[in-house]
C-alpha positions as CSV (number, residue, x, y, z in Angstrom):
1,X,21.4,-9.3,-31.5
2,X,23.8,-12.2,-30.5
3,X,22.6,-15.7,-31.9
4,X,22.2,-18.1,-28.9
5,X,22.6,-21.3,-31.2
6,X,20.2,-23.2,-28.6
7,X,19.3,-26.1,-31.1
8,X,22.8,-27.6,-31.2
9,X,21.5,-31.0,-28.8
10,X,20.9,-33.7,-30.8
11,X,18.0,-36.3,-29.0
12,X,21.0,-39.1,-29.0
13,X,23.5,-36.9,-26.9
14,X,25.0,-38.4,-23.8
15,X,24.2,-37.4,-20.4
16,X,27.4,-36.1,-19.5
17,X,27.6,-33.8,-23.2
18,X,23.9,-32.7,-22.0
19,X,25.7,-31.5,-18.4
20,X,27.9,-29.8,-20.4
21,X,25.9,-28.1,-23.0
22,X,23.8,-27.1,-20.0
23,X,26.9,-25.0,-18.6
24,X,27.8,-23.5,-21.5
25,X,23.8,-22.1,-22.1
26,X,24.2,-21.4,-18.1
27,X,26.8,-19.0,-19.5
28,X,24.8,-18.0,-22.2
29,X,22.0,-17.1,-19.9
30,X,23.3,-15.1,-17.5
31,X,25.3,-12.6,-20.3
32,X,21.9,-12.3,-21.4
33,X,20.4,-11.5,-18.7
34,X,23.5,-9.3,-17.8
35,X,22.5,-7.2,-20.9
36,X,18.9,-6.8,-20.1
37,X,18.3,-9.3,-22.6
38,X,15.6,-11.0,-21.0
39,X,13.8,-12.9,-23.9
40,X,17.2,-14.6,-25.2
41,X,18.1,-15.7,-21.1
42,X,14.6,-17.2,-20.9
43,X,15.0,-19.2,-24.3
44,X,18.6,-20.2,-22.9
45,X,17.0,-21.6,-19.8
46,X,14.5,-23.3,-21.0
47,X,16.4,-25.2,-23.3
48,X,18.8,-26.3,-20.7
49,X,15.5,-28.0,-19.0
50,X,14.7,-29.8,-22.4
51,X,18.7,-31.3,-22.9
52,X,19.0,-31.8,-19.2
53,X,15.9,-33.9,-18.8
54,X,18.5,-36.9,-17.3
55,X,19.7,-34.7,-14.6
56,X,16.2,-33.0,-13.1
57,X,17.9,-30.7,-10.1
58,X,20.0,-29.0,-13.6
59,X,16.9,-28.6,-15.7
60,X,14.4,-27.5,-12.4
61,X,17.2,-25.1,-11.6
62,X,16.9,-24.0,-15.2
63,X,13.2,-23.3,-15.1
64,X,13.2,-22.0,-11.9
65,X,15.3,-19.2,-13.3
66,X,13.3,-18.7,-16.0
67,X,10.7,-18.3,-13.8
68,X,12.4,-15.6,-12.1
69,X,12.7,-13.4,-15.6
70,X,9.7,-13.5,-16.5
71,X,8.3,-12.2,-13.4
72,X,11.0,-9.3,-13.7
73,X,9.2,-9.1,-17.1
74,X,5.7,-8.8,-16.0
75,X,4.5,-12.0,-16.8
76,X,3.3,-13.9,-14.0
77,X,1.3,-16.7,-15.7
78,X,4.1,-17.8,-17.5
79,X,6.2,-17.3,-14.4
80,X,3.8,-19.9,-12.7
81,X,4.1,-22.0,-15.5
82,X,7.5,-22.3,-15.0
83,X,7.9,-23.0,-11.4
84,X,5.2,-25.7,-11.7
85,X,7.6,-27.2,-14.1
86,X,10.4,-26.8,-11.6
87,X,8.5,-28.4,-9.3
88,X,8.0,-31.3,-11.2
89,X,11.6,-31.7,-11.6
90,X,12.4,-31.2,-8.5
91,X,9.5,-31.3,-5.9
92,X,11.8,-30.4,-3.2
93,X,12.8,-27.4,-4.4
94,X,12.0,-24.8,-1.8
95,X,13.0,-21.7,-4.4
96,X,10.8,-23.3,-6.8
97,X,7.8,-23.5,-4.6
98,X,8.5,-19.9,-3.4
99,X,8.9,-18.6,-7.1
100,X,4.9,-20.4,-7.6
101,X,3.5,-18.7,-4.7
102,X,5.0,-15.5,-5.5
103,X,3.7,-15.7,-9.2
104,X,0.7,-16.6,-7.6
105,X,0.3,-13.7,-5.3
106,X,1.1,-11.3,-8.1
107,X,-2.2,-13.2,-10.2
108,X,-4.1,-12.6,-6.8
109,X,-4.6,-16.1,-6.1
110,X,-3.5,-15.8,-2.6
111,X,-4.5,-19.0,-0.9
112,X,-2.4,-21.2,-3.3
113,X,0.4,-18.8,-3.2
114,X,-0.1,-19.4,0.5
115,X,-0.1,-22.6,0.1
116,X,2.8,-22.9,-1.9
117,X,4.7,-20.5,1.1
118,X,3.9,-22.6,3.6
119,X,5.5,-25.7,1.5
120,X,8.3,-23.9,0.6
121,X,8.8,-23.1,4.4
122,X,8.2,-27.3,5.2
123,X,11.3,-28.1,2.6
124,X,13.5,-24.9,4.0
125,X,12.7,-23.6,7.7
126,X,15.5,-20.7,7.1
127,X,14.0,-20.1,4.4
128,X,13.5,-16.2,5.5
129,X,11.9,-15.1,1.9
130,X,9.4,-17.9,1.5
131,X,8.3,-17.0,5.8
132,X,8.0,-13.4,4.9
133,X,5.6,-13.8,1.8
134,X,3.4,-16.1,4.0
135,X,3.2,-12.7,6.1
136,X,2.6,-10.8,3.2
137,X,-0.1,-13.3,2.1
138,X,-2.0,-13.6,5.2
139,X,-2.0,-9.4,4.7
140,X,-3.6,-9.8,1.3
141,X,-6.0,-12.1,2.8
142,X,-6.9,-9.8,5.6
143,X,-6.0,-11.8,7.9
144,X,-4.0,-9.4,9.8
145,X,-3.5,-11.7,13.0
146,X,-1.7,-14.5,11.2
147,X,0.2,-11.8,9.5
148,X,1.4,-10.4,12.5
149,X,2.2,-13.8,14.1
150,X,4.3,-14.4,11.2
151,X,5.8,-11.4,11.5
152,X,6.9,-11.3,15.4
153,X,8.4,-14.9,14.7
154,X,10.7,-13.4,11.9
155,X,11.5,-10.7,14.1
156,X,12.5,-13.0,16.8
157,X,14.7,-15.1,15.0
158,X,16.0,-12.8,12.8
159,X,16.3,-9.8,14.3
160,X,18.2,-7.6,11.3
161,X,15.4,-8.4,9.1
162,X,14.3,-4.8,8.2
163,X,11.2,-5.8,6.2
164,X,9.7,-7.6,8.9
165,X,9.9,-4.7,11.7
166,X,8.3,-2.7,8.8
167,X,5.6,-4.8,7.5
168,X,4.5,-5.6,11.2
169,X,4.1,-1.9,11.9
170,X,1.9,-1.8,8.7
171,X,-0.2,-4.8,10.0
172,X,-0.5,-3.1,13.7
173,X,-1.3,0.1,11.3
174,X,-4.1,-1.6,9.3
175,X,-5.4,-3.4,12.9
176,X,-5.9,0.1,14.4
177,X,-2.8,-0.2,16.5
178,X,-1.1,2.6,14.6
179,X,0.1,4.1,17.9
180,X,1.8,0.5,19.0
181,X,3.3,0.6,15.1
182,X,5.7,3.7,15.6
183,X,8.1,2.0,17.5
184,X,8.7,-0.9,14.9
185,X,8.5,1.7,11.9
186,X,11.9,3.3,13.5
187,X,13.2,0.2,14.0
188,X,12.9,-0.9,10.5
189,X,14.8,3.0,8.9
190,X,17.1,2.1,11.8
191,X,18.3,-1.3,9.9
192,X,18.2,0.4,6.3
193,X,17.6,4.2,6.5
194,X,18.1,3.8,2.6
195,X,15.1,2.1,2.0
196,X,12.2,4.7,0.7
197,X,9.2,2.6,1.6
198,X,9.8,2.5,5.3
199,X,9.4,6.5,5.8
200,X,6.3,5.9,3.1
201,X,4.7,3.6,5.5
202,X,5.6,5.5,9.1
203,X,4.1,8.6,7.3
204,X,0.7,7.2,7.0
205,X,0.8,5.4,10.6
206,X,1.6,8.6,12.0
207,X,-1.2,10.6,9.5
208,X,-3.7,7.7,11.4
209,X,-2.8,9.2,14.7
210,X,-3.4,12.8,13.5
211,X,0.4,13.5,13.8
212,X,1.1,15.8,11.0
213,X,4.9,17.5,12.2
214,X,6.1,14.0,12.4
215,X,4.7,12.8,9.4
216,X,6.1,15.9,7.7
217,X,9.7,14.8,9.0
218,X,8.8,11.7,7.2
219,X,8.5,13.3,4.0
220,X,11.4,15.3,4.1
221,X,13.5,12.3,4.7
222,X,11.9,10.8,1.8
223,X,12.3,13.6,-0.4
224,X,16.3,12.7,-0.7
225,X,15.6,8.8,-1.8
226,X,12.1,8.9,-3.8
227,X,11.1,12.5,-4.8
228,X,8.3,10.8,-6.7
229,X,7.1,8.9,-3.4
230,X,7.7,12.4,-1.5
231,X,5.4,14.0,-3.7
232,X,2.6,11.4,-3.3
233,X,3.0,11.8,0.3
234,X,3.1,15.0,0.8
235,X,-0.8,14.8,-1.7
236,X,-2.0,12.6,1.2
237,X,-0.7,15.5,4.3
238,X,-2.1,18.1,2.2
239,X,-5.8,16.1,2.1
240,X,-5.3,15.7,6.0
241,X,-4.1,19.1,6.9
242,X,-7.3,20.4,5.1
């Protein structure tokens, strides 16, 4: 295993060393990460936070991305952790605040994720990520009509924005509009006909409406992306069909 050398800063280094010694563990990091080394990235970033306490948008940048690991890595309370930190930093980070609220959602503490969305979304209106979790959110919360009113916005100002067409036909789905849902499920394979999830989810609006050929043609698409999500699907048209 490669040896990072992180404790090389000594407390009386000069801001513009600390800069430095921050780039070179910037380096450091991302080979790491590179290499699926996700541990020895984290431990790079975080001590890029601790030299670069004199420049706070390096070292919130720096946590921020550690953040962002250790969410890839499962672990969301120290994912939140790390954001907060970010924050602190940097309160006007909008990535930060979106990183927190996603941590958050994955702990199921949706109305501060929410929260943190929506603040995210005051430092960065184009912010298309942080707008689309809030739809996600208000989802989670059941609280489908805020969802969708999200959703139409994103849709209306961004308009190639696959996951919004499909996560407003799951809303309309979930609502009892299933029928009304069709027409943005083929809108969203139409922007990314690669993406497995969207014949997933226009399978099961169609099973609502009792329309078994169609959400057979569903499953045979999906069978060439996500065999494994095919065969799940084709459990749920084999329950209906009986």
């Amino acid at each position: 295993m490669m040896v990072l050398g992180l404790g090389l800063t000594s407390v009386g280094q000069t801001a513009p060393d600390a800069v430095k010694e921050a780039q070179r563990l910037t380096r450091v990091a991302q080979t790491a990460e590179q290499q699926n080394r996700y541990d020895d990235a984290i431990k790079a970033y975080e001590t890029i936070a601790n030299i670069a306490r004199s420049s706070p948008p390096i070292a919130s940048s720096a946590l921020a991305d550690a953040g962002s690991l250790y969410m890839r890595t499962g672990r969301f309370d120290k994912a939140a952790n790390s954001f907060r930190g970010a924050i602190s930093l940097n309160p006007s980070s909008a990535v930060a605040q979106n990183g927190l609220g996603e941590a958050l959602g994955e702990l199921k503490q949706y109305q501060p994720a929410l929260r943190a969305f929506q603040q995210a979304v005051n430092l960065d209106s184009s912010f298309v990520r942080a707008r689309y979790n809030m739809g996600v959110t208000y989802d989670r919360l059941g609280q489908m009509k805020y969802a969708e009113f999200v959703y139409k916005i994103l849709i209306r100002e961004h308009p190639d924005f696959p996951l919004a067409w499909d996560s407003l036909a799951v809303t309309l789905s979930k609502s009892g509009r299933a029928r009304e849902a069709i027409a943005y499920h083929q809108r969203a394979i139409g922007l990314n006909p690669t993406d497995p999830s969207f014949y997933y989810n226009a399978a099961v609006s169609y099973l609502m409406l009792g329309d078994v050929k169609n959400a057979l043609e569903q499953k045979r698409q999906l069978e060439k992306l996500d065999p494994a999500m095919a065969e799940h699907l084709a459990v749920m048209i084999a329950k209906r069909q009986n």
